[in-house]
C-alpha positions in Angstrom: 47.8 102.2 44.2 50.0 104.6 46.3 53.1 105.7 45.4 55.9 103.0 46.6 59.4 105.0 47.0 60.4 101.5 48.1 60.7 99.3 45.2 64.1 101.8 44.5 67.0 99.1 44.9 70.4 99.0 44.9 71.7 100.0 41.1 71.6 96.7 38.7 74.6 95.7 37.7 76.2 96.2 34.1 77.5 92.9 32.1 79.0 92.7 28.8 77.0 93.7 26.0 78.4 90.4 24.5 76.7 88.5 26.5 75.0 85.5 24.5 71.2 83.9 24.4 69.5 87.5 25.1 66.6 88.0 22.4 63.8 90.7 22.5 60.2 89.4 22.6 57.8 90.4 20.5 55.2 92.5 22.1 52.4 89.7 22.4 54.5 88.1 25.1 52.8 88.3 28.1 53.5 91.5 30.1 55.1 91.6 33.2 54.1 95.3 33.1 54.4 98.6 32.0 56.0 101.5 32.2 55.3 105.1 31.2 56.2 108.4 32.3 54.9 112.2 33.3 54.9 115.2 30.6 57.1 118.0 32.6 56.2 121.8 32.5 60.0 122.0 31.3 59.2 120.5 27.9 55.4 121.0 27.5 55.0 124.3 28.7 51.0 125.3 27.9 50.4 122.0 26.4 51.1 120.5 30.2 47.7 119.9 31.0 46.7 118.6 27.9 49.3 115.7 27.3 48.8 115.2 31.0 45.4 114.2 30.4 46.5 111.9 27.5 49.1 110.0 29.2 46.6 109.6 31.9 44.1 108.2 29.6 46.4 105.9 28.4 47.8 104.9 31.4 44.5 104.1 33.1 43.3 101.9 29.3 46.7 100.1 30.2 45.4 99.3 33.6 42.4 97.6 33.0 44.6 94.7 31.3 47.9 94.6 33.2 50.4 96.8 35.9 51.1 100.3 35.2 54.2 101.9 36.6 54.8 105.8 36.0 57.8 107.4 36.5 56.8 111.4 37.8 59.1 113.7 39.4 58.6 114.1 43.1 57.1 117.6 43.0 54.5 115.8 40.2 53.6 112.3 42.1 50.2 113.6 44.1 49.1 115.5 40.6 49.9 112.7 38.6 48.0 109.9 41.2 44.9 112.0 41.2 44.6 111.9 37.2 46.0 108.1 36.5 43.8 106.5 39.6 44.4 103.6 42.3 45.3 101.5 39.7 48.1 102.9 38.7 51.2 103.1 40.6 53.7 106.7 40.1 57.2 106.7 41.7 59.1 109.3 42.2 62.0 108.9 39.7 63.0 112.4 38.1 62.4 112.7 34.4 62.1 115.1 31.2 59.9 114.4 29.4 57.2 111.6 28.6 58.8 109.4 26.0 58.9 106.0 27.8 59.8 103.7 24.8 62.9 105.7 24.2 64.2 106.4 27.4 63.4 103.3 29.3 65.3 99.7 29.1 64.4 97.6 25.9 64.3 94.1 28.3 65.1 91.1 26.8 65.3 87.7 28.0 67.1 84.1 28.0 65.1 81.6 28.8 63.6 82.2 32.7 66.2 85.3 33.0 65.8 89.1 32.3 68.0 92.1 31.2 67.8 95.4 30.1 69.5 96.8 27.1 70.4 101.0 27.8 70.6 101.8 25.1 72.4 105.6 26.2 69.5 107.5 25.2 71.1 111.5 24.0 68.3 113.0 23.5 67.9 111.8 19.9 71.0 113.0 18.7 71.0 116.1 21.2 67.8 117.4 20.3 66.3 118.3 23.5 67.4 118.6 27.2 68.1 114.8 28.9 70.1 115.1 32.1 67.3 113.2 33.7 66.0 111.1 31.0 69.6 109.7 30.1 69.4 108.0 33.8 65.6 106.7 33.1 66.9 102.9 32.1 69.4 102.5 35.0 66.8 103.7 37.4 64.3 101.3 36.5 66.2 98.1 36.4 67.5 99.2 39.8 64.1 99.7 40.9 63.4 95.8 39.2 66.7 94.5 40.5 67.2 93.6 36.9 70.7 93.1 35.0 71.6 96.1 33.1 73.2 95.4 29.6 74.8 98.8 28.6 74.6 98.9 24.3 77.8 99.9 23.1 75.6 102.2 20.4 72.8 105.1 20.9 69.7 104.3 19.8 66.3 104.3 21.4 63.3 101.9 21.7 61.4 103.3 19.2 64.0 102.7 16.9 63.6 99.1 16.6 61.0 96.9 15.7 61.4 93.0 16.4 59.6 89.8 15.4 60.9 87.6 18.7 62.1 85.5 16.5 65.1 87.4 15.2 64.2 89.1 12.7 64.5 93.4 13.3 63.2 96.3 11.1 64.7 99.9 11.6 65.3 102.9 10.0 69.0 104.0 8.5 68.0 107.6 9.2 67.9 107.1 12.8 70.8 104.6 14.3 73.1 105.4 11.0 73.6 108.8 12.0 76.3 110.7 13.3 74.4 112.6 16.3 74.0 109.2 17.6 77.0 106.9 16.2 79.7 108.6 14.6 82.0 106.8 13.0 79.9 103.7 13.1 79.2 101.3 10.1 75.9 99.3 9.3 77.5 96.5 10.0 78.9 98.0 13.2 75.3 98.5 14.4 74.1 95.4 13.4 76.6 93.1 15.7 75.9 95.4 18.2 72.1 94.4 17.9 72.6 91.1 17.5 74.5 90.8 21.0 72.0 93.1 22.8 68.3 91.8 21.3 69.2 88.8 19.7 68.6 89.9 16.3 69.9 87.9 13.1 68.3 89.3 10.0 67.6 92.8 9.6 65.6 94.8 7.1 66.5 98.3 6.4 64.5 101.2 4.8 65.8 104.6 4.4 63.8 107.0 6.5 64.0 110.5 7.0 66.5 112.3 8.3 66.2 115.6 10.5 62.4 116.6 9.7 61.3 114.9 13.3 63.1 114.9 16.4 63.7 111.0 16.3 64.8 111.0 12.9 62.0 108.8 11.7 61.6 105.8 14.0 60.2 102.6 12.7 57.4 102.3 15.0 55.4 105.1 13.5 56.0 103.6 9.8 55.7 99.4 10.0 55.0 97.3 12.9 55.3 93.4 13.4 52.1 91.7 14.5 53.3 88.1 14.6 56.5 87.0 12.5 56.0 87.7 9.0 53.1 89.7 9.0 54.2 93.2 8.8 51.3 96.3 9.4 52.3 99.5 7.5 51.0 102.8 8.1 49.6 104.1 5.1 49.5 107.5 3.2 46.6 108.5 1.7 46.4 108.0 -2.5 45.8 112.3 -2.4 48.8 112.3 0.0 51.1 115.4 -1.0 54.9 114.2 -2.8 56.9 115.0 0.2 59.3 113.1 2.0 57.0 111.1 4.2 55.2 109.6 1.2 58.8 109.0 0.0 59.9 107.5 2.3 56.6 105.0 2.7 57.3 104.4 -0.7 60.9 103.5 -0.7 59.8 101.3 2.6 56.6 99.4 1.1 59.7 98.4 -1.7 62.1 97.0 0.7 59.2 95.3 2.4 57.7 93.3 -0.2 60.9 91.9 -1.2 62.5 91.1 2.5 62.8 88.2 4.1 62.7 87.3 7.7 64.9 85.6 10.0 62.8 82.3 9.2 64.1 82.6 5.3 60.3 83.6 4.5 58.9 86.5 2.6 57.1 89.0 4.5 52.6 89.0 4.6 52.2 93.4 4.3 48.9 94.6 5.8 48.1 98.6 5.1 47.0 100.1 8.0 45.6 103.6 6.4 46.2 106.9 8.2 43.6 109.0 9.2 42.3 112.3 6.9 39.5 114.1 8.5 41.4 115.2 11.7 40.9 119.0 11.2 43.8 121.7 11.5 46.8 119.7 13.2 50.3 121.0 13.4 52.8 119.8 11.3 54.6 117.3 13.3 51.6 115.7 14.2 52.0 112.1 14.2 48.2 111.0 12.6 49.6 107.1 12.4 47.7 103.8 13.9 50.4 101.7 13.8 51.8 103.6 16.6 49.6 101.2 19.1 50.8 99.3 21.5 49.8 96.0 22.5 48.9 94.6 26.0 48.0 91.6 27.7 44.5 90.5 26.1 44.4 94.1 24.2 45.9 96.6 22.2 46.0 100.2 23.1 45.0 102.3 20.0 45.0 106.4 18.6 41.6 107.6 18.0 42.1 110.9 16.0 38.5 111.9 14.9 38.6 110.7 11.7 34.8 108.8 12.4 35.4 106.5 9.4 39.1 105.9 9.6 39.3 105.2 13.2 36.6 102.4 12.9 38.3 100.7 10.0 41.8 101.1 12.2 39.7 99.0 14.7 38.2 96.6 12.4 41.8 96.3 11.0 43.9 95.5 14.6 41.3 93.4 15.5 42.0 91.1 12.7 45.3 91.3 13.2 45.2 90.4 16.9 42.4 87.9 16.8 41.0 87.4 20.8 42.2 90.6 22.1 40.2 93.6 22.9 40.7 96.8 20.9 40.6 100.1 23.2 40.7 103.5 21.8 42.2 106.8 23.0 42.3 110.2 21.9 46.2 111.2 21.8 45.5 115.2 20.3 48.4 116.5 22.1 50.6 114.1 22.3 50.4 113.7 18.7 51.0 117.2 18.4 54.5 116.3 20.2 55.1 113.8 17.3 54.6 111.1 19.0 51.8 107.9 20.1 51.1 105.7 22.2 53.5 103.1 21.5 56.2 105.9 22.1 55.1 106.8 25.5 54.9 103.3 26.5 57.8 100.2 27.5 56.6 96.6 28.1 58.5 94.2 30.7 57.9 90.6 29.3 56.9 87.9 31.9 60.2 85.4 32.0 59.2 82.4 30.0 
């Protein structure tokens, strides 16, 4: 598909962020499309060729079941074309880096209308460089000529993790922090949810805070696959006492105790992580549950682990009975600490 500079719009209009009936889907609800976005120079310096050939291996998996849109800077469309294929379409939006699930709009919807939450991405907390990326969201509902719901918190997409049906897992270490919302409460966060995505019961677990640039997002630790079934990555027994197996344990605790929106007690499934991946650096993000799920599929990592990446298939494809499994390697951007759920952002199809 060529690049369309003409599905920019006039910018989308910003309502309340009280505005009732909104609700996130879960991700099984049939794609409108999807979004992603191209690794810069800027931020990947000699890894640049390498996550570009990830994202474009995702990208073009993505493709084969539903629309692909990639935001590239306008110096970067032709290169970025070339590697995704016909099928995909890049526009020229200017961006930072590649993290699509964090710096696009988290849509919701009410009954057959759209919105999309900005959520003010700041760079997780001022981490990295954003003066692009903090505009991603408003750009693309421009682009969709969709209502823009501005948050009135800082958070990210990766932070949250919703059943469609209310319910909405999250880590404290990540929106309860100061380098996102200082001064803000819990409960602060939580109404603020509530009138963005909908959300009306909420689990907690503690997280980790300021080992990874996100500050532990949910969607590399516990997934929803339908509501109350819950997919957990999961350490290995051998895995070192550190703070990741910490906080796995303190999560797998909350977990089997919660309840959902629905008053019901949550099904866990362990998703094991992989082992045999060789010399990886260590922020690498070796997790399956970091998938994402498309129309009749569901994208997964393939790390090299022979025998754990077949049972990660054999597991999802339990798990998402009728849809076909696809496997990518993600060696870089893994090495970036992130997956393929992160570099990804679904727009449901209005019901």
């Amino acid at each position: 598909m060529t690049t369309s500079p003409a599905r920019s719009a006039k910018a989308a209009s910003a309502v309340e962020a009280t505005k009732a009936g909104w609700l996130m889907p879960e991700e099984t609800h049939p794609h409108e499309r999807t979004f992603m976005s191209w690794p810069t120079q800027l931020i990947w310096k000699s890894d640049t060729a390498d996550v570009r050939d990830d994202i474009a291996g995702i990208a073009r998996a993505i493709a084969g079941f539903e629309p692909v849109v990639l935001l590239a800077n306008p110096g970067d469309v032709k290169a970025a074309q070339r590697a995704c294929g016909s099928q995909v379409e890049v526009v020229p939006i200017p961006v930072d880096d590649l993290w699509m699930r964090d710096i696009g709009p988290t849509f919701v919807l009410d009954g057959k209308k759209i919105a999309g939450v900005d959520l003010n991405f700041n760079g997780w907390g001022g981490k990295q460089a954003h003066s692009r990326d903090s505009g991603v969201a408003r750009e693309i509902l421009a682009m969709e000529k969709v209502t823009r719901i501005q948050a009135p918190i800082v958070g990210e997409g990766g932070s949250i993790e919703v059943d469609g049906v209310g319910t909405l897992m999250a880590t404290e270490s990540s929106l309860i922090n100061d380098n996102r919302n200082p001064g803000k409460t819990k409960a602060d966060i939580e109404a603020a949810l509530t009138e963005t995505v909908g959300a009306t019961t909420f689990i907690w677990v503690k997280g980790v805070r300021g080992k990874d640039i996100t500050d532990y997002h949910i969607d590399a630790l516990a997934r929803f696959s339908k509501p109350g079934v819950v997919v957990v990555s999961t350490p290995p027994e051998d895995a070192p006492d550190d703070v990741w197996t910490a906080a796995y344990d303190q999560a797998h605790a909350v977990l089997k105790t919660a309840v959902d929106a629905r008053g019901k007690r949550l099904e866990l499934v362990e998703l094991p992580e992989p082992v045999d991946i060789g010399r990886r650096g260590e922020g690498f993000l070796a997790t399956y549950v970091n998938y994402y799920v498309v129309n009749g599929g569901v994208i997964l990592p393939r790390f090299g682990d022979k025998k754990a990446d077949k049972d990660a298939v054999a597991i999802v494809e339990d798990l998402y009975p009728g849809r076909e499994v696809v496997q990518v390697p993600v060696d870089t951007l893994g090495e970036g600490g992130g997956g393929i759920h992160c570099a990804t952002q679904q727009m449901p199809k209005r019901n």
